[in-house]
C-alpha positions in Angstrom: -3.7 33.1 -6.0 -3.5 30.0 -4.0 -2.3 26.6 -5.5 -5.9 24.8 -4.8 -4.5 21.7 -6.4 -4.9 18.2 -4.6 -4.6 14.7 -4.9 -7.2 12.3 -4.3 -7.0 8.6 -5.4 -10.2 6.8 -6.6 -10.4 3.3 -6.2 -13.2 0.5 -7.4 -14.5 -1.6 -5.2 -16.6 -5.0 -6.1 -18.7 -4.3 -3.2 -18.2 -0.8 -1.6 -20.1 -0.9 1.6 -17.9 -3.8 3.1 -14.9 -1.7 2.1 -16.0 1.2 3.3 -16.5 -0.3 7.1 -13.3 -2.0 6.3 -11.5 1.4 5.7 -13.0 2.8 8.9 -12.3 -0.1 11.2 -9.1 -0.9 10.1 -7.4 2.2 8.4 -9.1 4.8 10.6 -10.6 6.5 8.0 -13.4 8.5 8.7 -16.6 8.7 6.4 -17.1 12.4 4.8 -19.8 11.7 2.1 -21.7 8.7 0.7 -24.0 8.9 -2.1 -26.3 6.6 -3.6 -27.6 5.6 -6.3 -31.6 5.2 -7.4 -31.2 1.2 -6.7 -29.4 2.2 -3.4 -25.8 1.0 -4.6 -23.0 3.2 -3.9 -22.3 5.8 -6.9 -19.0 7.6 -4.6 -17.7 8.1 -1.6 -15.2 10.0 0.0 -13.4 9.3 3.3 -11.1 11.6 4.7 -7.7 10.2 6.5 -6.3 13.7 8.1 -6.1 16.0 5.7 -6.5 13.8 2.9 -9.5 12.4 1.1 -10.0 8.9 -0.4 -12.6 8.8 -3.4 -14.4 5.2 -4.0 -17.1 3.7 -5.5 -18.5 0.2 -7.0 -17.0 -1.1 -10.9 -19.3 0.4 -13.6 -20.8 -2.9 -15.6 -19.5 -1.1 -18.9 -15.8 -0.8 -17.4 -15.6 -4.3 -16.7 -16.4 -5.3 -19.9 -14.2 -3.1 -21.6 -11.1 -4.5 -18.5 -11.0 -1.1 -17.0 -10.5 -2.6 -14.2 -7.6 -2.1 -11.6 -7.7 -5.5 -9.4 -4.2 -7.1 -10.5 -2.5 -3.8 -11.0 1.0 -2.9 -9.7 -0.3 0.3 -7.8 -0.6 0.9 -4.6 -1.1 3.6 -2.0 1.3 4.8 0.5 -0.3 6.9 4.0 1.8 9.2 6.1 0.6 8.2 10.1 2.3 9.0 13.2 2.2 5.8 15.1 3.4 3.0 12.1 2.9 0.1 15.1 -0.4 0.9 16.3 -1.5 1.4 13.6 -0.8 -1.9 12.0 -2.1 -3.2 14.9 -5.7 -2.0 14.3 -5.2 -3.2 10.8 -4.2 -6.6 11.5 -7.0 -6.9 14.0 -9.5 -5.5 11.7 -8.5 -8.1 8.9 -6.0 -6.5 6.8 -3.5 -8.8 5.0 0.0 -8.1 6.0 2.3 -8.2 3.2 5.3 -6.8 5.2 5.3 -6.3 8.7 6.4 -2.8 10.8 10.3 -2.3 9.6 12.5 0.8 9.9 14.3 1.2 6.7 17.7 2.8 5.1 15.9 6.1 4.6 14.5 6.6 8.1 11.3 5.4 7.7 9.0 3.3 9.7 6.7 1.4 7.7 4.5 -1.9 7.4 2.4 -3.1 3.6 -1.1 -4.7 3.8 -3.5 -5.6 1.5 -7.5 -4.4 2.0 -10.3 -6.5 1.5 -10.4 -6.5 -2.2 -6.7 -7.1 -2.7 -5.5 -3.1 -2.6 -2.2 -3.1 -1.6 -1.5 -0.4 0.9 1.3 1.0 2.8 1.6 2.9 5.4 4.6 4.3 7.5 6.4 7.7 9.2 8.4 9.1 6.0 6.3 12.4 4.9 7.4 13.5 1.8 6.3 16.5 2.2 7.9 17.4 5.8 11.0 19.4 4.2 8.7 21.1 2.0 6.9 22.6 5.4 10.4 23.7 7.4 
């Protein structure tokens, strides 16, 4: 049998739609599924980045009230992409905050920070941890 397992973050988002065009238009994500809700709010989404799949959806009243909430956490999300400057390009264009700007680093890597429209900090940059994995 075939290990089926996969990641796929979930985020909250205060208001989903914005950050779902903000996704698309800055990240290049692409949109896979959106489904609503009776009152036509977004109960989940799902937009794919290659082979990868974001999951998101709006705060659940009952979370907030309990603070399960992740706005002022210390995560963050790291993307593999080919092109580290072009693609902070779009970002920056598109509105993204840049935290750190395109760098290479000590390990090899090409890489630039940003934060989304809701304060996700994201990075994004050329090391693949996977790559040795596939040689």
């Amino acid at each position: 049998m075939t290990d089926r397992s996969r990641l796929f973050p979930c985020l909250r988002y205060r208001n989903p739609r914005p950050a779902i065009d903000f996704l698309v238009a800055a990240f290049g994500f692409a949109i896979h599924s959106i489904h609503e809700g009776p009152d036509g709010t977004i109960a989940h989404a799902e937009l794919r980045f290659g082979n990868g799949l974001l999951m998101l959806g709006g705060f659940d009243a009952d979370a907030v009230a309990a603070g399960r909430t992740v706005t002022g956490g210390a995560g963050s999300i790291y993307v593999c992409v080919p092109y580290v400057d072009a693609h902070h390009d779009k970002a920056a264009a598109a509105g993204a905050v840049i935290a750190r700007p395109p760098e290479d680093t000590p390990y090899g890597s090409r890489e630039y920070s940003c934060r989304d429209i809701e304060g996700y900090e994201w990075h994004f940059g050329s090391y693949d941890p996977l790559a040795a994995d596939e040689s």
